[in-house]
C-alpha positions in Angstrom: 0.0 0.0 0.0 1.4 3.3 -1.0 2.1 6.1 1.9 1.0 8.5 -0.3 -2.1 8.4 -3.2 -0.9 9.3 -6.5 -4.4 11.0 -6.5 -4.1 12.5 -3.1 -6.6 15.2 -1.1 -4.0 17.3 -0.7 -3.3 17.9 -4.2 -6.7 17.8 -5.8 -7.3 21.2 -6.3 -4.0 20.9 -8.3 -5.0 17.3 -10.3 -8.4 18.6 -10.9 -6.9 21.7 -12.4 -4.4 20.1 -14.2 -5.3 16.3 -15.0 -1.7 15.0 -16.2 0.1 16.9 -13.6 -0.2 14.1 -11.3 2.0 11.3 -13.4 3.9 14.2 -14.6 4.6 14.9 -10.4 5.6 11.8 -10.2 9.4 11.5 -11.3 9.9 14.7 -9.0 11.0 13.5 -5.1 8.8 15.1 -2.3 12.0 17.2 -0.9 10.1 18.3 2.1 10.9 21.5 3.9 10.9 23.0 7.3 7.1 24.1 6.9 5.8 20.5 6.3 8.1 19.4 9.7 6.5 22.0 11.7 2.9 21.3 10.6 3.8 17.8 11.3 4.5 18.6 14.7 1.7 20.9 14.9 -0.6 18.1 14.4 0.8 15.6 16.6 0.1 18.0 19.0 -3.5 18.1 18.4 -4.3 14.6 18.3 -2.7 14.6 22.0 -4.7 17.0 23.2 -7.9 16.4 21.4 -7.8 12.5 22.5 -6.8 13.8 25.5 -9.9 16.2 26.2 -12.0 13.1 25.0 -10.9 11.2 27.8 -8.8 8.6 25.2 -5.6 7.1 25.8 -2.7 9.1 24.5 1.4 10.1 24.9 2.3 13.4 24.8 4.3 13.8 21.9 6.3 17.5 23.3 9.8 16.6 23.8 9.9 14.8 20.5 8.7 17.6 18.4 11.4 20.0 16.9 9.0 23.1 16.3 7.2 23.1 19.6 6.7 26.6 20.9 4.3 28.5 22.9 2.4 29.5 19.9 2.2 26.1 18.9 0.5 24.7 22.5 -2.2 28.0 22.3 -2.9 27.3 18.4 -3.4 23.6 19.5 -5.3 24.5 22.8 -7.6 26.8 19.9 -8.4 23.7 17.7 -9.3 21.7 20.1 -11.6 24.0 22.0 -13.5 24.4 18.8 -13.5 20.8 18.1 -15.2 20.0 21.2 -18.0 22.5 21.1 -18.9 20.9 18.0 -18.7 17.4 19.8 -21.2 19.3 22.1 -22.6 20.7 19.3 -23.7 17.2 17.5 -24.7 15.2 20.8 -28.1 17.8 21.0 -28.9 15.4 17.6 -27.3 12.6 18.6 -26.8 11.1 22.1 -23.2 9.2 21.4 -22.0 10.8 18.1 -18.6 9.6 16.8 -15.7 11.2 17.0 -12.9 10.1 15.1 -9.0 11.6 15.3 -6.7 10.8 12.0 -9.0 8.6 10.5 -7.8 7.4 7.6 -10.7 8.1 4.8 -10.9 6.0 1.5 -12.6 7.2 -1.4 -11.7 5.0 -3.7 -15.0 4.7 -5.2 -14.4 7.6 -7.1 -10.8 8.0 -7.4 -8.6 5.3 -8.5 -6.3 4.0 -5.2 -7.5 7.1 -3.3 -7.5 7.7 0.1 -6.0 10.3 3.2 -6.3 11.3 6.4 -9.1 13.5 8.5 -7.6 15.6 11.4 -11.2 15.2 12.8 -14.6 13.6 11.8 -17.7 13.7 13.8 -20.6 11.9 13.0 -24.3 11.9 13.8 -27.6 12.4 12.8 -28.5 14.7 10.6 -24.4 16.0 10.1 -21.6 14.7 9.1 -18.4 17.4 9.9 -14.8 17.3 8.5 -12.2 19.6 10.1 -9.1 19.7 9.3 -6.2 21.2 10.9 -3.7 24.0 8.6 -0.9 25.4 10.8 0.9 27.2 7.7 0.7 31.4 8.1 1.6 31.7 4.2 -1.2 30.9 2.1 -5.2 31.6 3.2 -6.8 27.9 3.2 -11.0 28.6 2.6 -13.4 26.1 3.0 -15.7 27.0 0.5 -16.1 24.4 -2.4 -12.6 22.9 -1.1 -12.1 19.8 -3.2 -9.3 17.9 -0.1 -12.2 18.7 2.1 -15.0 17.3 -0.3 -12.2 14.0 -0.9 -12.7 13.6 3.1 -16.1 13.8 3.1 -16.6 11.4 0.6 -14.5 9.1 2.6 -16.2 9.4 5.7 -19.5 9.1 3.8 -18.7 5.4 2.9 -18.0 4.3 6.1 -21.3 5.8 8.1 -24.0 6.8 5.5 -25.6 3.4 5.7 -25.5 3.7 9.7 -26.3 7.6 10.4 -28.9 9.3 8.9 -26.9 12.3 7.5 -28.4 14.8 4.8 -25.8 17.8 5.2 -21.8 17.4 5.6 -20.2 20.6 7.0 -16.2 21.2 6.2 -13.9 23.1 8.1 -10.6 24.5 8.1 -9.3 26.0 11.4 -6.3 27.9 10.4 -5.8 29.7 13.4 -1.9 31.5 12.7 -4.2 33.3 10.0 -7.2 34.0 12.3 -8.9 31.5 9.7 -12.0 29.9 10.7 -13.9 29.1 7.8 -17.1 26.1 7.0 -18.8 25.2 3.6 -21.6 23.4 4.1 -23.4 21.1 1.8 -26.2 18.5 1.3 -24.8 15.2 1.1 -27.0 14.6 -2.4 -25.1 17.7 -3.8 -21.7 16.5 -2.9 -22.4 13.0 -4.5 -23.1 14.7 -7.5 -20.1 16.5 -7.6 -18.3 13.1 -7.4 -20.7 11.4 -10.0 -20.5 14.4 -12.6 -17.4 16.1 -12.1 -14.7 14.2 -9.7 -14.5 10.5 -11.3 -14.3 11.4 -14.6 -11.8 14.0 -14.0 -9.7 11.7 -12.0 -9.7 9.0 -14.3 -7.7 11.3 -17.1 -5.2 12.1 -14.0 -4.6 8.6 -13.0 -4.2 7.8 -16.7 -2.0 10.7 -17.6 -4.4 11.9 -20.1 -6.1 15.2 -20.4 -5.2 18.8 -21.0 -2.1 20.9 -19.1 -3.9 23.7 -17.6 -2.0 26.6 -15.7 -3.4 29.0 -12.6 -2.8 29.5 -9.0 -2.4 25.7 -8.0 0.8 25.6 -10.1 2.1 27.3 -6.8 2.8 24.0 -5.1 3.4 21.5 -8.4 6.9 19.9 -8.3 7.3 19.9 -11.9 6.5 23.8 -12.5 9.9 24.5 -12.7 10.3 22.3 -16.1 6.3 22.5 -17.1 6.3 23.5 -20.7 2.8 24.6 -20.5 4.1 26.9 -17.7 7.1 28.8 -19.6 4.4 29.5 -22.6 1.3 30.7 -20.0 4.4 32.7 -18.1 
C-alpha cells in the first residue's frame, strides 16, 4: 500500500486543475521543507490534546517535536476548543455521536487508489463534519467548495451513510496562525453529484496521464513547475 495516493486530497485542487500533472509529479522526489516538519509537529500535537480532552488514551508527543513553541501549544489549545464544542454541538442530535482523530478516509469509489487522512470527523444524525487542521501562516486555506475537504467527506461518507442518517456534511478549516475559521456546508445529495459528474471522470484522465495541461494559481505548489512547458508558454 502506498504512503501516499498518487491521487491524493492534498493535491486535488492541483489534479483537478491540471489532470496529467499528477504522473507528470511523479518523477519529482517530495524534498520536504521545514514548513511541512513544523505542521507535522503541529498536528501531533493536536491529536494529543484532542484525544486527551476526549478522555482517550494518549502520549504526549512534546519533547519529540522540533518546532514546539508557545504558539504552537495555544494554536493547538484553539483547535481543540472548537473541536469540542462541535462534539457538544452534534450530541443535542445525537446522544453518542462519533468522534474520530486521523481517520484514515478512502474514497476510492471515485478516485482510482484514493485515500487520506481527516484531522477530525464527527458523525451523527442529521451532520456529518470534517475539520481539518492548517498550521501554515503563508497561504489563506477557505473552506468553501474545497475539493481535499470534499475528498474527506466522501470518505467518511462510505464508512457511516448506511448507519447515520446524515443529509448535510459541514467542512472546516481552522487555520488559526491566520485567524482563519472558515465552513462550507453542503447537502450530502449535492456533494455525490459532484463526485458522479465532475470528480471521477476528471480523476480518471489524471490517474491515466491523459487530459489537458492547464495553468493558474495551483501551479504554486506542483513539483514539476519549474520544467512544465505549459508553464514557460502561459508565463
Amino acid at each position: 500500500m502506498p504512503k501516499h495516493a498518487l491521487l491524493s486530497a492534498s493535491s486535488s485542487h492541483r489534479w483537478l486543475n491540471c489532470p496529467p500533472s499528477a504522473r507528470l509529479c511523479e518523477g519529482y522526489d517530495d524534498k520536504g521543507s521545514d514548513f511541512a516538519t513544523e505542521g507535522t509537529d503541529a498536528h501531533a500535537l493536536c491529536e494529543f490534546k484532542l484525544r486527551t480532552a476526549l478522555g482517550m488514551e494518549a502520549r504526549d508527543p512534546t519533547e519529540d517535536l522540533t518546532w514546539y513553541n508557545s504558539e504552537m501549544e495555544e494554536c493547538a489549545n484553539g483547535y481543540v476548543s472548537f473541536v469540542m464544542e462541535l462534539v457538544e454541538e452534534a450530541k443535542k442530535a445525537c446522544p453518542d455521536p462519533v468522534v474520530l482523530i486521523e481517520q484514515r478516509l478512502d474514497y476510492s469509489k471515485y478516485v482510482e487508489e484514493g485515500f487520506g487522512t481527516g484531522d477530525c470527523v464527527i458523525i451523527a444524525d442529521g451532520t456529518l463534519h470534517i475539520v481539518d487542521y492548517k498550521h501554515g501562516r503563508g497561504v489563506l486555506v477557505e473552506a468553501d467548495d474545497n475539493p481535499q475537504m470534499k475528498l474527506y467527506a466522501l470518505g467518511a461518507l462510505e464508512l457511516f451513510d448506511c448507519i447515520y442518517d446524515i443529509d448535510t456534511v459541514s467542512m472546516t478549516i481552522y487555520q488559526p496562525r491566520r485567524s482563519n475559521v472558515s465552513t462550507f456546508t453542503i447537502p450530502k445529495e449535492e456533494l455525490y453529484e459532484w463526485a458522479d459528474r465532475v470528480l471521477t471522470p476528471t480523476a480518471e484522465l489524471a490517474f491515466n496521464g491523459d487530459g489537458e495541461y492547464h495553468c493558474g494559481e495551483w501551479c504554486q505548489f506542483c513539483k514539476a513547475k519549474a520544467t512544465c512547458r505549459k508553464r514557460a508558454e502561459y508565463n
